[in-house]
N, CA, C and O of each residue as an XYZ file, in Angstrom:
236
protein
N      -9.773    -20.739      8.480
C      -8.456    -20.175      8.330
C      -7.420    -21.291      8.438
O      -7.466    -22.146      9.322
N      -6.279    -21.224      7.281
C      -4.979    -21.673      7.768
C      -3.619    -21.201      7.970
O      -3.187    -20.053      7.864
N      -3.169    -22.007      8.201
C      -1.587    -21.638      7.909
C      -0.873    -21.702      6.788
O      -0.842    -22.912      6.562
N      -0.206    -21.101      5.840
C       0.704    -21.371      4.768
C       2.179    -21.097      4.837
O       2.515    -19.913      4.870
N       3.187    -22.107      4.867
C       4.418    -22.029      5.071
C       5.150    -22.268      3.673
O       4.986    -23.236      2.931
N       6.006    -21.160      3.472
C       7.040    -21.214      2.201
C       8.315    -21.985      3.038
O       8.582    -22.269      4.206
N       8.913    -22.138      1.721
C      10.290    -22.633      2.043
C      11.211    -21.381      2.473
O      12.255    -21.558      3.101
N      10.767    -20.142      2.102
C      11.372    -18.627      2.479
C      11.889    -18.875      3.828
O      13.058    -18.943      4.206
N      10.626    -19.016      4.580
C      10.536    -18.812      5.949
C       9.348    -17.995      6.912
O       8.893    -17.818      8.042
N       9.259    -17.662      5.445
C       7.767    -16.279      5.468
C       6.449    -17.745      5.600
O       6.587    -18.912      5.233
N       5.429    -17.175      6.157
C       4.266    -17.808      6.952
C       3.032    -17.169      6.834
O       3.224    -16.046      7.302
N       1.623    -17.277      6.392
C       1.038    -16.496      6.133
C      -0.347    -17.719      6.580
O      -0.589    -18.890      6.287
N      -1.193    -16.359      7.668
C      -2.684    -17.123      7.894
C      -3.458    -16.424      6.861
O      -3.357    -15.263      6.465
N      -4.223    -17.333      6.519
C      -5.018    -17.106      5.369
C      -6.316    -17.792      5.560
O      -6.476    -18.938      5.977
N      -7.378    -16.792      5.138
C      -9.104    -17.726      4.914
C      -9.510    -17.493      3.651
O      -8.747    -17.056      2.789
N     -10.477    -17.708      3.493
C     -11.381    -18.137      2.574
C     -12.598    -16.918      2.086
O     -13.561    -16.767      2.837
N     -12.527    -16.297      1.147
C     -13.747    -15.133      0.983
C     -15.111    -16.253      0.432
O     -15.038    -17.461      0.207
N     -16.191    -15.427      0.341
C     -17.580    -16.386     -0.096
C     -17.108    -17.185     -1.151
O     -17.359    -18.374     -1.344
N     -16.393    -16.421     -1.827
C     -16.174    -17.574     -3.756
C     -15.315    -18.139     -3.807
O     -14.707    -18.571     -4.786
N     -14.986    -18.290     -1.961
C     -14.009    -19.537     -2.667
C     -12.163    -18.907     -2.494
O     -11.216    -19.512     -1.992
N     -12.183    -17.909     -2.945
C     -10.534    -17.375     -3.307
C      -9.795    -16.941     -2.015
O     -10.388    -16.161     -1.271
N      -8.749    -17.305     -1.733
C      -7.971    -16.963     -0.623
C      -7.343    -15.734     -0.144
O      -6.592    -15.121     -0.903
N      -7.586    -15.291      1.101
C      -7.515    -13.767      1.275
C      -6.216    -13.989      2.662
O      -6.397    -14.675      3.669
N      -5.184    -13.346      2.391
C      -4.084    -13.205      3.256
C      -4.811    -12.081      4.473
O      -5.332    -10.966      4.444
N      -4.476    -13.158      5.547
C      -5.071    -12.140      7.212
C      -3.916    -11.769      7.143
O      -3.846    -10.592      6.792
N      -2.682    -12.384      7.374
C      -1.298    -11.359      8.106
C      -0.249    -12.840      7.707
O      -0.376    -14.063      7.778
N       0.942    -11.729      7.209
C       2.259    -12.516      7.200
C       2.727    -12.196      7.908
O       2.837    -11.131      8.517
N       3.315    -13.662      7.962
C       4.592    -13.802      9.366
C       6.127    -14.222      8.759
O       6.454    -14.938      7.812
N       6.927    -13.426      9.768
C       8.650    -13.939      9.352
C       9.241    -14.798     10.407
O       9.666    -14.531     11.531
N       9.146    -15.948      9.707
C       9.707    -16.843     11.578
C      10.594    -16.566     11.882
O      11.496    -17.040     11.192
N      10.977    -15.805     12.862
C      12.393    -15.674     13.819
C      13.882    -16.932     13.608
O      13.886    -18.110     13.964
N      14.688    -16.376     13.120
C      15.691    -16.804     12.296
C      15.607    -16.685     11.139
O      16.675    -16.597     10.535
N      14.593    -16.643     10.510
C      14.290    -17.021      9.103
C      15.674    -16.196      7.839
O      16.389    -16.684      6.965
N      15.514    -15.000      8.297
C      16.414    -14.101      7.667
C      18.386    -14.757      8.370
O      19.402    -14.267      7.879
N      18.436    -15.653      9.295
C      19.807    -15.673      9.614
C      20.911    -16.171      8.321
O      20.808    -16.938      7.363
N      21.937    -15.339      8.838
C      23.157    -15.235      7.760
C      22.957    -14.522      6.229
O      23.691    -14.709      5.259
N      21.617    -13.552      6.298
C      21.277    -12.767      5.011
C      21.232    -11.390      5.505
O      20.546    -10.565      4.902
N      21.992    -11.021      6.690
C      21.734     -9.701      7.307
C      22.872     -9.698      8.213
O      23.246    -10.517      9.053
N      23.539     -8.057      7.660
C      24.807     -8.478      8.229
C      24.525     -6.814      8.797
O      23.946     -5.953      8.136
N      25.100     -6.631     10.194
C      25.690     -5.642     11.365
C      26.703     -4.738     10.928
O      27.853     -5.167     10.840
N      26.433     -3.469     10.621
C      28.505     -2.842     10.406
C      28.575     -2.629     11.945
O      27.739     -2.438     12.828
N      30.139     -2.762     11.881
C      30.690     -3.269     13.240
C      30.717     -1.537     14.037
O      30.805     -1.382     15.255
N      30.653     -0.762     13.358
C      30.261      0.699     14.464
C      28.442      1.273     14.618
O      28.117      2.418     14.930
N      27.649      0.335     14.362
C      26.124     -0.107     14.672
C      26.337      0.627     16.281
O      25.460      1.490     16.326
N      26.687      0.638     16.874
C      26.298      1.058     18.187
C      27.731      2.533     18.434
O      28.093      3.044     19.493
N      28.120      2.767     17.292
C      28.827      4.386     17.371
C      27.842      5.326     17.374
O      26.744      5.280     16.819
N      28.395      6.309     18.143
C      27.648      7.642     18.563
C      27.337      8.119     17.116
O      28.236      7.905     16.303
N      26.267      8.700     16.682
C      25.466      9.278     15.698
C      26.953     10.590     15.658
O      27.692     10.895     16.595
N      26.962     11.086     14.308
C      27.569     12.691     13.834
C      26.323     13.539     14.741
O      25.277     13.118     15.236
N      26.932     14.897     14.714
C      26.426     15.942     15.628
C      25.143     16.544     14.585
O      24.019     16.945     14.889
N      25.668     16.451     13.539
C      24.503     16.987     12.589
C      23.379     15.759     12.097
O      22.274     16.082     11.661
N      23.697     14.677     12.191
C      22.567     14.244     12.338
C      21.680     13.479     13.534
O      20.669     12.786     13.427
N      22.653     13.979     15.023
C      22.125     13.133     15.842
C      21.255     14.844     16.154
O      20.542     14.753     17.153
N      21.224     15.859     15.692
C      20.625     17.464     15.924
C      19.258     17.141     14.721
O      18.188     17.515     15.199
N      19.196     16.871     14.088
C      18.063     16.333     13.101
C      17.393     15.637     13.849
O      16.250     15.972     14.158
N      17.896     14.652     14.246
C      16.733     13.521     15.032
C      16.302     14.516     16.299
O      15.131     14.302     16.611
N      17.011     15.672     17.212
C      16.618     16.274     18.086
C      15.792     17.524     17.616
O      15.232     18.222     18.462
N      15.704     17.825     16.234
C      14.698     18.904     16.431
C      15.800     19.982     15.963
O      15.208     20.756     15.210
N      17.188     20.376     16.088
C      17.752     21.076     15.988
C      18.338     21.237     14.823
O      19.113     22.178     14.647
């Protein structure tokens, strides 16, 4: 197994099947990787509406 690093930021361990061809175990997103491509709206932490904070409760 190795490691494969893009210029993305994205990271991926990878091995080897019998013939040879490369099989992705698991991608990774390095922490920061996404900074300044993801932006917060500034009421992110406002109280949910009543009708849909009653959806998320079942009601």
């Amino acid at each position: 197994m190795y490691v494969k690093d893009y210029p993305t930021g994205r990271r991926e361990i990878v091995k080897f099947d019998p013939a040879g061809e490369e099989i992705v175990v698991r991608r990774l997103i390095l922490f920061g990787a996404r900074k300044g491509n993801i932006t917060i709206a500034d009421d992110f932490n406002a109280p949910l509406p009543d009708e849909l904070l009653g959806a998320f409760e079942g009601h």
